[in-house]
N, CA, C and O atoms as a Maestro MAE file, in Angstrom:
{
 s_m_m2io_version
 :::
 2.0.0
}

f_m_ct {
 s_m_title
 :::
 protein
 m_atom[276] {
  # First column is atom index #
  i_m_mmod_type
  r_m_x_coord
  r_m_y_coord
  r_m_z_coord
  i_m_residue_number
  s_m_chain_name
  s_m_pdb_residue_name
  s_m_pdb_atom_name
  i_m_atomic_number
  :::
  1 25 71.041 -49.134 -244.688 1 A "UNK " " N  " 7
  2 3 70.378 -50.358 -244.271 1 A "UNK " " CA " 6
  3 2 70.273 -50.404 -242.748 1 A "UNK " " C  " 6
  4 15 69.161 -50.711 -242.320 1 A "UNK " " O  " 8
  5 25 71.142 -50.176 -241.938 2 A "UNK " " N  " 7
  6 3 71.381 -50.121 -240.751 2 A "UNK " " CA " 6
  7 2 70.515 -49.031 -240.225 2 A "UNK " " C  " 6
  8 15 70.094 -49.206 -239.081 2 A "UNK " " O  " 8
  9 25 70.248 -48.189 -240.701 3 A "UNK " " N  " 7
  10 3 69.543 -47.130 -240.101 3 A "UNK " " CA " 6
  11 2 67.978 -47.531 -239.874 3 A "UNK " " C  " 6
  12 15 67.297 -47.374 -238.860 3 A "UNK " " O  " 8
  13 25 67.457 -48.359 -241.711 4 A "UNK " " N  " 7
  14 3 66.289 -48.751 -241.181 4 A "UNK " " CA " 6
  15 2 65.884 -49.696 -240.252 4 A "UNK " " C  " 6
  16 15 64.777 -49.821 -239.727 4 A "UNK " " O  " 8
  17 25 66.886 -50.346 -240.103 5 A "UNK " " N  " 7
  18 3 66.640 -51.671 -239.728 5 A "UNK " " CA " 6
  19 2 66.563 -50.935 -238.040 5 A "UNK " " C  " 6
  20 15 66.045 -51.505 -237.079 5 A "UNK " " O  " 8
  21 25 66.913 -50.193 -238.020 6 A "UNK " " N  " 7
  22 3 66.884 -49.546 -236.311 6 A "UNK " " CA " 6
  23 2 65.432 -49.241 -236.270 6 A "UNK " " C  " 6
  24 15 64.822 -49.652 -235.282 6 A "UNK " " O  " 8
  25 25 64.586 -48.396 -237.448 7 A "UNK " " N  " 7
  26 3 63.516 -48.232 -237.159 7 A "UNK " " CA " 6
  27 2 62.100 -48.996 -237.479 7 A "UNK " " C  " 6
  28 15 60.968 -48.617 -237.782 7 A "UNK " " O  " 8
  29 25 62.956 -50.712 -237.183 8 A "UNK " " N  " 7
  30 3 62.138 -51.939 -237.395 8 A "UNK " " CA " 6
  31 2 61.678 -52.212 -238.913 8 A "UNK " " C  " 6
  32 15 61.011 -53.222 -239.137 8 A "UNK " " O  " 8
  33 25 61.947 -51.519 -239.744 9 A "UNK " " N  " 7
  34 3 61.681 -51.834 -241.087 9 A "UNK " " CA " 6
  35 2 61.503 -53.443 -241.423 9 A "UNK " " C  " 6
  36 15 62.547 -54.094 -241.422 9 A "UNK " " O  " 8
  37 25 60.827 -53.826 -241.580 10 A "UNK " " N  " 7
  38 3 60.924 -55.188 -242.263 10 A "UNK " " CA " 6
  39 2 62.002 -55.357 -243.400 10 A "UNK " " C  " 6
  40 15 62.055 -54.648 -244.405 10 A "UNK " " O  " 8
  41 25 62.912 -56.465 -243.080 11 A "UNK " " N  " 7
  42 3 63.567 -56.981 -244.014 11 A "UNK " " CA " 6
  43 2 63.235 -56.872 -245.439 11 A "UNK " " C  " 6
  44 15 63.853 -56.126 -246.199 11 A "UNK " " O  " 8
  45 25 62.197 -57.662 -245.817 12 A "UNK " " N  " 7
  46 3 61.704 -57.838 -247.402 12 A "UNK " " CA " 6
  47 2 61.982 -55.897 -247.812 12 A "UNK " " C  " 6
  48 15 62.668 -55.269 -248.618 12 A "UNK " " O  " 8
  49 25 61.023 -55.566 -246.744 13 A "UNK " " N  " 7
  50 3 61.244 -53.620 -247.395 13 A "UNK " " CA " 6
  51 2 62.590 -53.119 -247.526 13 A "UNK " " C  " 6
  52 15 62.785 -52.342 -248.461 13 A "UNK " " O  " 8
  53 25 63.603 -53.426 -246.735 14 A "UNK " " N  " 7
  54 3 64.205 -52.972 -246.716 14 A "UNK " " CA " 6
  55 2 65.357 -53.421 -247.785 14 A "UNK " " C  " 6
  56 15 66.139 -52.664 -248.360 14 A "UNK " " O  " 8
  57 25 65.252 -55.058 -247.927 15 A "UNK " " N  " 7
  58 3 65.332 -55.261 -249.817 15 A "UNK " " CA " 6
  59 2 64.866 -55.022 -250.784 15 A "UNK " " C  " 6
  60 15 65.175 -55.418 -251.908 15 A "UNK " " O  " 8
  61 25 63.875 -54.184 -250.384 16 A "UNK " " N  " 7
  62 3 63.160 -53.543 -251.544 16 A "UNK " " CA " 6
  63 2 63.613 -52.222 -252.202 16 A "UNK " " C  " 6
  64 15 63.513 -51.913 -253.390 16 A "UNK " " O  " 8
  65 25 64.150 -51.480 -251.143 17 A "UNK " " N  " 7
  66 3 64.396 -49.956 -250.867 17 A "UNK " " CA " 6
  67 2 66.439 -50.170 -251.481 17 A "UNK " " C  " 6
  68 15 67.177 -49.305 -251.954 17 A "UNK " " O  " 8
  69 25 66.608 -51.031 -251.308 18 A "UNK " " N  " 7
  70 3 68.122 -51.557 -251.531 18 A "UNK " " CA " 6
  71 2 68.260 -51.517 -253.531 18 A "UNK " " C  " 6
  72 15 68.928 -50.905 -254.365 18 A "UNK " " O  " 8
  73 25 66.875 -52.865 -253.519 19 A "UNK " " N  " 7
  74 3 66.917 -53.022 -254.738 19 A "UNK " " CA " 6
  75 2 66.331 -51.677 -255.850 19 A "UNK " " C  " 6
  76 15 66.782 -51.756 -256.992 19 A "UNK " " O  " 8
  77 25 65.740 -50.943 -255.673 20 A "UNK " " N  " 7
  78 3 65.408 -49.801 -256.195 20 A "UNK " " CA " 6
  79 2 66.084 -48.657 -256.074 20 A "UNK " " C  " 6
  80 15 65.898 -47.566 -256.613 20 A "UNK " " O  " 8
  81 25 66.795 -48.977 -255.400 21 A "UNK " " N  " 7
  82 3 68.063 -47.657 -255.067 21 A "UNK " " CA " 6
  83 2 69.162 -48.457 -256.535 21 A "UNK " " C  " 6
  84 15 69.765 -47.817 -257.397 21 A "UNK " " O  " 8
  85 25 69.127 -49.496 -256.432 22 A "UNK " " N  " 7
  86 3 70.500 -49.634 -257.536 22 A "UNK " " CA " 6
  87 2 69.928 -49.562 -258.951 22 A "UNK " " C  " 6
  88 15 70.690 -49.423 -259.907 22 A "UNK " " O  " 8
  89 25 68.861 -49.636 -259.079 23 A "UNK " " N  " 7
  90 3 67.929 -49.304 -260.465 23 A "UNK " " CA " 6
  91 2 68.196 -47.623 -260.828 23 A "UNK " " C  " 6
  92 15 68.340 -47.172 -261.964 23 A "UNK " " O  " 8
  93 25 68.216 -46.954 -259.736 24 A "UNK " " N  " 7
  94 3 68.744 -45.496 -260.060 24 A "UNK " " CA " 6
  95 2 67.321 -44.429 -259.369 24 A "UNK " " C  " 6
  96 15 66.596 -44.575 -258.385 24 A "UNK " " O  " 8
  97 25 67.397 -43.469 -260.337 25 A "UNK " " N  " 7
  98 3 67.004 -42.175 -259.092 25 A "UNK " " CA " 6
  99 2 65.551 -42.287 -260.021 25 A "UNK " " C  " 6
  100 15 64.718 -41.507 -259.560 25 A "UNK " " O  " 8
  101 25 65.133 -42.913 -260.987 26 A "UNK " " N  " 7
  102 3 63.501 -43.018 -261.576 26 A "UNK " " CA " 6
  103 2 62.489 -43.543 -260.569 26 A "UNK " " C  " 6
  104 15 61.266 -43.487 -260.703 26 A "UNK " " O  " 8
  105 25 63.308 -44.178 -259.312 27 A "UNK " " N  " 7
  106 3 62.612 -45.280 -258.340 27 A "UNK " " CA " 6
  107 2 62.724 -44.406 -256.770 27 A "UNK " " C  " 6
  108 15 62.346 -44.827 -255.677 27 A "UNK " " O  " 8
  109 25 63.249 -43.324 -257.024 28 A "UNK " " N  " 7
  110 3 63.030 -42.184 -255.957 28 A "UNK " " CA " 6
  111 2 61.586 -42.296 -255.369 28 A "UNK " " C  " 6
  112 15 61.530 -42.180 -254.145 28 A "UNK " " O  " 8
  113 25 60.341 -42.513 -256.067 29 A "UNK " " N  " 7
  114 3 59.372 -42.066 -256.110 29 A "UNK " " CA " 6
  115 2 58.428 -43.531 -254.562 29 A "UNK " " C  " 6
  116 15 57.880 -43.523 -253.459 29 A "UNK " " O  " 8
  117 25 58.864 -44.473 -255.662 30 A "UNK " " N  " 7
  118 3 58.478 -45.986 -255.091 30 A "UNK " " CA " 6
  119 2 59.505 -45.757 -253.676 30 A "UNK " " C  " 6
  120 15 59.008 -45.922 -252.562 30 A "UNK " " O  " 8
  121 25 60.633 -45.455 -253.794 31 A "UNK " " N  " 7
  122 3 61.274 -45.903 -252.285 31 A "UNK " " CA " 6
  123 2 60.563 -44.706 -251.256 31 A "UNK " " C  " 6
  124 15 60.333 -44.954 -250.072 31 A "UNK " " O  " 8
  125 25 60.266 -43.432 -251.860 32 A "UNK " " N  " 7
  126 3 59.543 -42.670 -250.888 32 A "UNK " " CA " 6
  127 2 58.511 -43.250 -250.573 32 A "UNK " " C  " 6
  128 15 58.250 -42.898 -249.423 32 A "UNK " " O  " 8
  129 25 57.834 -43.883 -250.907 33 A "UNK " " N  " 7
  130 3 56.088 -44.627 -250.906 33 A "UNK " " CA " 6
  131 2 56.234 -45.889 -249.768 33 A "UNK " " C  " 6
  132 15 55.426 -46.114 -248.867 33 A "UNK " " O  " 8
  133 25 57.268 -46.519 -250.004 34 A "UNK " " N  " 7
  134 3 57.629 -47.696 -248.923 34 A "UNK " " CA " 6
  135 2 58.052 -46.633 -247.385 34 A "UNK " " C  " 6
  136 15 57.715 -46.852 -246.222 34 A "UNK " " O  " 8
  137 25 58.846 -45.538 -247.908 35 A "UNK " " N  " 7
  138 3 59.253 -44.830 -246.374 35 A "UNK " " CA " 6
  139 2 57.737 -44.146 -245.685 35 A "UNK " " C  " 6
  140 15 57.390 -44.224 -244.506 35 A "UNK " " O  " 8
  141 25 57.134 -43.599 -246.604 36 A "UNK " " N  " 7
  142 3 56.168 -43.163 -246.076 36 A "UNK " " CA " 6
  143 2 54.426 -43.866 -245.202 36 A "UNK " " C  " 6
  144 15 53.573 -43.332 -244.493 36 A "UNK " " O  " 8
  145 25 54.661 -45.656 -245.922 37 A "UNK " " N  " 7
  146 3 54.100 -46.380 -245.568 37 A "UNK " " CA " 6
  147 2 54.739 -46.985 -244.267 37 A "UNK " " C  " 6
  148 15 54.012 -47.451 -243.390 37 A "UNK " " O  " 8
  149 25 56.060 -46.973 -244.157 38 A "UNK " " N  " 7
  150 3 56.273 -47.556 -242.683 38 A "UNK " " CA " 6
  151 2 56.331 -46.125 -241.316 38 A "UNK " " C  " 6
  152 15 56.514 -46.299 -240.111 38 A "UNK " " O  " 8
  153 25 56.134 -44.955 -241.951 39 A "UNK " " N  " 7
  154 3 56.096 -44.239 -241.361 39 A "UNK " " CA " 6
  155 2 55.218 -44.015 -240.194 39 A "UNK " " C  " 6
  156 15 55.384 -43.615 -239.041 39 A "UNK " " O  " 8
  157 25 53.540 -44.692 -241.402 40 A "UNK " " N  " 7
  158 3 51.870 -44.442 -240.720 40 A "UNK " " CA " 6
  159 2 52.587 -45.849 -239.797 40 A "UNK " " C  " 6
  160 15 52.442 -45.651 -238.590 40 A "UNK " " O  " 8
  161 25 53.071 -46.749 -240.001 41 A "UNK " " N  " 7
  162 3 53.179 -48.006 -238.888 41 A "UNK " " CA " 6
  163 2 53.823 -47.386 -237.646 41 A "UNK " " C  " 6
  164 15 53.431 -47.603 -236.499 41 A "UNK " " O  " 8
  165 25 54.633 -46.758 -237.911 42 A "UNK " " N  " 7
  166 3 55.598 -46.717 -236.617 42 A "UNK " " CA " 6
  167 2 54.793 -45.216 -236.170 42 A "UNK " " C  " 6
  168 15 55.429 -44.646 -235.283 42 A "UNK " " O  " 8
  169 25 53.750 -44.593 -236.526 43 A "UNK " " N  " 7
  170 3 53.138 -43.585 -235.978 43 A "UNK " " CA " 6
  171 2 51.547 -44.468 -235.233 43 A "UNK " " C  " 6
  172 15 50.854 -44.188 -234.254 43 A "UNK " " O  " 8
  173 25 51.482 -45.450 -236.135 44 A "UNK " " N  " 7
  174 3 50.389 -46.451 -235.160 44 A "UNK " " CA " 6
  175 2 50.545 -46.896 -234.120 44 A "UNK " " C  " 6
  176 15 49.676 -46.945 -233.249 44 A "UNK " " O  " 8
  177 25 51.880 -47.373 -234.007 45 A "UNK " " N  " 7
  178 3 52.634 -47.830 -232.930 45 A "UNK " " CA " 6
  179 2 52.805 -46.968 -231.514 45 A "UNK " " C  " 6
  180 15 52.508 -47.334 -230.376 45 A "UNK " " O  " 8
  181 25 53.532 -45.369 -232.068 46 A "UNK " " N  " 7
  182 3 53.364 -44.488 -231.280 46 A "UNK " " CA " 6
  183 2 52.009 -44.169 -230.593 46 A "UNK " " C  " 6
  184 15 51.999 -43.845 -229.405 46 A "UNK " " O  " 8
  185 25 50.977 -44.246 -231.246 47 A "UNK " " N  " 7
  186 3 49.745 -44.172 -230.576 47 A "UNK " " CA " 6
  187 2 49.179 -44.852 -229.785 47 A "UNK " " C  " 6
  188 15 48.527 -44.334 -228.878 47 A "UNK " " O  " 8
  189 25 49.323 -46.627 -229.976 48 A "UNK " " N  " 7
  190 3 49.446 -47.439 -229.176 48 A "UNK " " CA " 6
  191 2 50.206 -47.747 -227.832 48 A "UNK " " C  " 6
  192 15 49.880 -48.681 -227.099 48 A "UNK " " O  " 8
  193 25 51.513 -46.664 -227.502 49 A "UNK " " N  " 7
  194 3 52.091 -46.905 -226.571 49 A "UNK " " CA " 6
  195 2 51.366 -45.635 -226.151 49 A "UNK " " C  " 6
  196 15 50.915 -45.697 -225.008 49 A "UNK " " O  " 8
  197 25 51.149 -44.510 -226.798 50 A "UNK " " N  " 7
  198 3 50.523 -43.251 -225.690 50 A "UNK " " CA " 6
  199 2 49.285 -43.726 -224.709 50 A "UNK " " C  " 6
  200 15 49.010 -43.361 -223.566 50 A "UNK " " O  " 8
  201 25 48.690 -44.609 -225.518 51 A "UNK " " N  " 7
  202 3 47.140 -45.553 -224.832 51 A "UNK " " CA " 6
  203 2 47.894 -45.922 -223.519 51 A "UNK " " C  " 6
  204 15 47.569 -45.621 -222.370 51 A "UNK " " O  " 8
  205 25 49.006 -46.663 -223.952 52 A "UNK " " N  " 7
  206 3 49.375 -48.254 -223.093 52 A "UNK " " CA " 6
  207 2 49.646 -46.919 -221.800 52 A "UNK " " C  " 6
  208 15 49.010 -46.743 -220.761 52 A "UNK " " O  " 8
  209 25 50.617 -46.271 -222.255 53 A "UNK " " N  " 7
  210 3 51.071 -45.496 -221.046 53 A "UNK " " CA " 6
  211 2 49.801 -45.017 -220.252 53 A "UNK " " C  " 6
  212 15 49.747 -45.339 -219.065 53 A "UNK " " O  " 8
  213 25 48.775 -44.280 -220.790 54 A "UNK " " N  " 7
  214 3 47.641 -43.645 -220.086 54 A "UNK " " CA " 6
  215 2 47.239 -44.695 -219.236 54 A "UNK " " C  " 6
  216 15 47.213 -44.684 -218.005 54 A "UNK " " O  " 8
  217 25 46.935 -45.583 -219.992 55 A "UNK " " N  " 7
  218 3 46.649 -46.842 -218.857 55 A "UNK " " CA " 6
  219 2 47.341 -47.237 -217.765 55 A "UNK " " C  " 6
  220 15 46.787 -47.412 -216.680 55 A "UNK " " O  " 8
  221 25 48.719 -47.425 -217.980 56 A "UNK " " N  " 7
  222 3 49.588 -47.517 -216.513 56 A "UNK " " CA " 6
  223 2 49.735 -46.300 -215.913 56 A "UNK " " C  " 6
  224 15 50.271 -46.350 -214.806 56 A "UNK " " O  " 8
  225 25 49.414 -45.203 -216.320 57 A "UNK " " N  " 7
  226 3 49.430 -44.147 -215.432 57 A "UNK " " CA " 6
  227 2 48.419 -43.715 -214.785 57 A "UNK " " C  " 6
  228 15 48.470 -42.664 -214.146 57 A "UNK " " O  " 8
  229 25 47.217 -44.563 -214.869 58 A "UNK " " N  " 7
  230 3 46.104 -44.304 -214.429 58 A "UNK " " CA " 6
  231 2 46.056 -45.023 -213.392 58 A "UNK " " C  " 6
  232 15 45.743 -44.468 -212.339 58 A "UNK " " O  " 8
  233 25 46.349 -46.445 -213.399 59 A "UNK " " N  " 7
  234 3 46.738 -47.590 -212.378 59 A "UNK " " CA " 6
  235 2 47.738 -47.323 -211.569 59 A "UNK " " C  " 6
  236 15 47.585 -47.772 -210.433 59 A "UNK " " O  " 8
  237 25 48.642 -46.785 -211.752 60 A "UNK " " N  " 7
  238 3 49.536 -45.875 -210.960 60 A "UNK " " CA " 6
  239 2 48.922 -45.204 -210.086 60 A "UNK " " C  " 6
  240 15 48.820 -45.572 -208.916 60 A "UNK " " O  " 8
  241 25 48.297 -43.830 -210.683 61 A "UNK " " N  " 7
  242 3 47.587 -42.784 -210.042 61 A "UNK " " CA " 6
  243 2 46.844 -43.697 -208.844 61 A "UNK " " C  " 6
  244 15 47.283 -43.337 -207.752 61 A "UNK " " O  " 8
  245 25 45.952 -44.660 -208.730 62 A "UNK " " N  " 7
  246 3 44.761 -45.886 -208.559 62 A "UNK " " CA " 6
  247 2 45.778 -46.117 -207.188 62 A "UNK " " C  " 6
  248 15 45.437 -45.740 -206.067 62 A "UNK " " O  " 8
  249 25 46.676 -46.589 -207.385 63 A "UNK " " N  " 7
  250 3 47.751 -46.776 -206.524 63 A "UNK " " CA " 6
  251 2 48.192 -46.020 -205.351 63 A "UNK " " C  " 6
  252 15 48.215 -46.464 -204.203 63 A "UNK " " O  " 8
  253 25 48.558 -44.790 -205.739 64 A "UNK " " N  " 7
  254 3 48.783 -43.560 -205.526 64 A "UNK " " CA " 6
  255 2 47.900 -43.337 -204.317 64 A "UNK " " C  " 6
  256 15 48.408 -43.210 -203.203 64 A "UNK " " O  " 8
  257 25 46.528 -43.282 -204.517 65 A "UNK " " N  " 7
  258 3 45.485 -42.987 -203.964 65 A "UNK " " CA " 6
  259 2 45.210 -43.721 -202.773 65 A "UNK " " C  " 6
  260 15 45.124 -43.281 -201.627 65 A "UNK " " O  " 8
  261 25 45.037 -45.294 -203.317 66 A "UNK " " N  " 7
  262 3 45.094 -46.347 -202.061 66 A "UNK " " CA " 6
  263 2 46.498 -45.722 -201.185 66 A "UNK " " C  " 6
  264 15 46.132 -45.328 -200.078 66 A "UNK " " O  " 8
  265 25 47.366 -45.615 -201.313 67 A "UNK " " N  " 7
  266 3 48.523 -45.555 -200.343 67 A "UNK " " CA " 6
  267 2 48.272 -44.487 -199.083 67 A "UNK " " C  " 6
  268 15 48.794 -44.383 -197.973 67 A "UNK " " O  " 8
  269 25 47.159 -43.694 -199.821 68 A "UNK " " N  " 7
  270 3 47.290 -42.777 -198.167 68 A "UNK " " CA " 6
  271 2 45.719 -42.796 -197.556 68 A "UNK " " C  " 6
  272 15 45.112 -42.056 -196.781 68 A "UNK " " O  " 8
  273 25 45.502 -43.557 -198.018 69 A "UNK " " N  " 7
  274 3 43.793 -43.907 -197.450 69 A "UNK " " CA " 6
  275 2 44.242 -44.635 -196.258 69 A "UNK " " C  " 6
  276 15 43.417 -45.112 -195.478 69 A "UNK " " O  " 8
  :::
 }
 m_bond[275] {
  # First column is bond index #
  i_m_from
  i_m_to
  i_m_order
  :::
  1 1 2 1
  2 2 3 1
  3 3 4 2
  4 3 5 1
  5 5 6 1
  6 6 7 1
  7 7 8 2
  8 7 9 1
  9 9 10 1
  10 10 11 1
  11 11 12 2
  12 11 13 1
  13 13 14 1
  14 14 15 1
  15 15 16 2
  16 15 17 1
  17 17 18 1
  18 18 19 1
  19 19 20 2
  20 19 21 1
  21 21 22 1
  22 22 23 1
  23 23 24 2
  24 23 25 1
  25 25 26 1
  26 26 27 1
  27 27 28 2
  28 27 29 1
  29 29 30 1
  30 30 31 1
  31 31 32 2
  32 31 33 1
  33 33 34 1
  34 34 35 1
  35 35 36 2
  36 35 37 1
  37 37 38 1
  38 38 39 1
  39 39 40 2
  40 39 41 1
  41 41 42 1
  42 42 43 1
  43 43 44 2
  44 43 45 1
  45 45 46 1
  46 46 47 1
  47 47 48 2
  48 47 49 1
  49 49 50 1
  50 50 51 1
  51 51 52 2
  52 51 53 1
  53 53 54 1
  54 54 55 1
  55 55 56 2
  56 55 57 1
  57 57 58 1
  58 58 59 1
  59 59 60 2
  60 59 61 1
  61 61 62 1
  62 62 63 1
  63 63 64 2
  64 63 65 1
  65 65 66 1
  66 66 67 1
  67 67 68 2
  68 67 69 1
  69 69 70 1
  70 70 71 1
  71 71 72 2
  72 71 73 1
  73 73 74 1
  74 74 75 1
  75 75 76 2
  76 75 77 1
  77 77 78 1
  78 78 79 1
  79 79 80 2
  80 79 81 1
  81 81 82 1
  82 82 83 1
  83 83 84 2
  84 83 85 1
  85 85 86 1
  86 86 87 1
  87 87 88 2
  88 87 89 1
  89 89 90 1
  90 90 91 1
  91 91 92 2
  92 91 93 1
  93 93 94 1
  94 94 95 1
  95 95 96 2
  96 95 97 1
  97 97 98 1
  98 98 99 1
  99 99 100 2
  100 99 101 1
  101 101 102 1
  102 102 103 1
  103 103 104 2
  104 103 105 1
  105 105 106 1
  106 106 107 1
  107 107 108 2
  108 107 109 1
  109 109 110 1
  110 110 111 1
  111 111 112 2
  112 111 113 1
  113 113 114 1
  114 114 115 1
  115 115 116 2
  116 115 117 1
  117 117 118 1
  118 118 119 1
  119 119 120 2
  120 119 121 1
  121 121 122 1
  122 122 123 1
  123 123 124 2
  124 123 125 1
  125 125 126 1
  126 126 127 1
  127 127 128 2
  128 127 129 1
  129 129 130 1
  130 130 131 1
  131 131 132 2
  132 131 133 1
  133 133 134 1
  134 134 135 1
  135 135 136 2
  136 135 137 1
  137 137 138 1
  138 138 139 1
  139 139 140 2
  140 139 141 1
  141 141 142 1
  142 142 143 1
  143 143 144 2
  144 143 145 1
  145 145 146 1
  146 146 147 1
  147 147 148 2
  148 147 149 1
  149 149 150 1
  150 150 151 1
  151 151 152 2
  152 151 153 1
  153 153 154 1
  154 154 155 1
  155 155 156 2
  156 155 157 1
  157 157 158 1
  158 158 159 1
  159 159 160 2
  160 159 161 1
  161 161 162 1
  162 162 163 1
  163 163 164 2
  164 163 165 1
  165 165 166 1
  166 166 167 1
  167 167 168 2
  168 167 169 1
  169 169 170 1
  170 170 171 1
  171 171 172 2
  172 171 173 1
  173 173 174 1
  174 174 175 1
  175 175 176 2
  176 175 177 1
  177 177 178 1
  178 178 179 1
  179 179 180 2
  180 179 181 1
  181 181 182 1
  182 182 183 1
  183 183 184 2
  184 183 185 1
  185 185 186 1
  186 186 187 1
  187 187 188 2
  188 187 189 1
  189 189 190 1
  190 190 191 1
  191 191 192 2
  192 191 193 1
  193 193 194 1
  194 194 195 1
  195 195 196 2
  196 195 197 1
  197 197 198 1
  198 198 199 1
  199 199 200 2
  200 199 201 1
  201 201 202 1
  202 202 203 1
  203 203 204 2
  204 203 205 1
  205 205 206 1
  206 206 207 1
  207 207 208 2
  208 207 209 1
  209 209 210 1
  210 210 211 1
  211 211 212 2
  212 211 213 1
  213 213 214 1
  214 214 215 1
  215 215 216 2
  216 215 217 1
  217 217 218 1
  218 218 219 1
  219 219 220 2
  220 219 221 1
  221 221 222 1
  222 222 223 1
  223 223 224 2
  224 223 225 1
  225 225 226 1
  226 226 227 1
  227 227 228 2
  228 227 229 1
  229 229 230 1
  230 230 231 1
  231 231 232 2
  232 231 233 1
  233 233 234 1
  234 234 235 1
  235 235 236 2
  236 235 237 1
  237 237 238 1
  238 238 239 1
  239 239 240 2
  240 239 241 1
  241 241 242 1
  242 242 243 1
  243 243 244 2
  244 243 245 1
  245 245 246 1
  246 246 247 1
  247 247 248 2
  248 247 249 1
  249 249 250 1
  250 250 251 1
  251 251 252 2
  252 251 253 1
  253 253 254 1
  254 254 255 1
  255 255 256 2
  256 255 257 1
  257 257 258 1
  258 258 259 1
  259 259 260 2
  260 259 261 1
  261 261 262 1
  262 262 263 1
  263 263 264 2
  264 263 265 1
  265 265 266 1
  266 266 267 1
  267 267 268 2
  268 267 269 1
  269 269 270 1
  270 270 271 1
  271 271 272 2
  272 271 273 1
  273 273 274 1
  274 274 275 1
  275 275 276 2
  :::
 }
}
């Protein structure tokens, strides 16, 4: 529990992934499907900060430039 919850998992999922784990190993299938769906999120996310960064590093650079003009 602790582990997901580090990698922002939503609560409800992560009672979800709890409750299908004590149903037994037939629900292997469904708890992979919830891991693999928060996976594409937190890889959306990653993409969104590679943007954010390009952007402050561009304004940076912008910066950079003014300083020795």
């Amino acid at each position: 529990v602790v582990c997901l919850k580090d990698t922002n998992m939503p609560l409800e999922e992560i009672k979800e992934i709890v409750r299908l784990s004590m149903i037994g190993d037939e629900t292997i299938d469904e708890r992979k499907q919830i891991l693999l769906e928060h996976r594409k999120k937190i890889q959306n996310q990653i993409e969104l900060l590679k943007k954010s960064m390009a952007k402050v590093d561009k304004k940076i650079a912008f910066y950079d430039g003014a300083e020795t003009c």
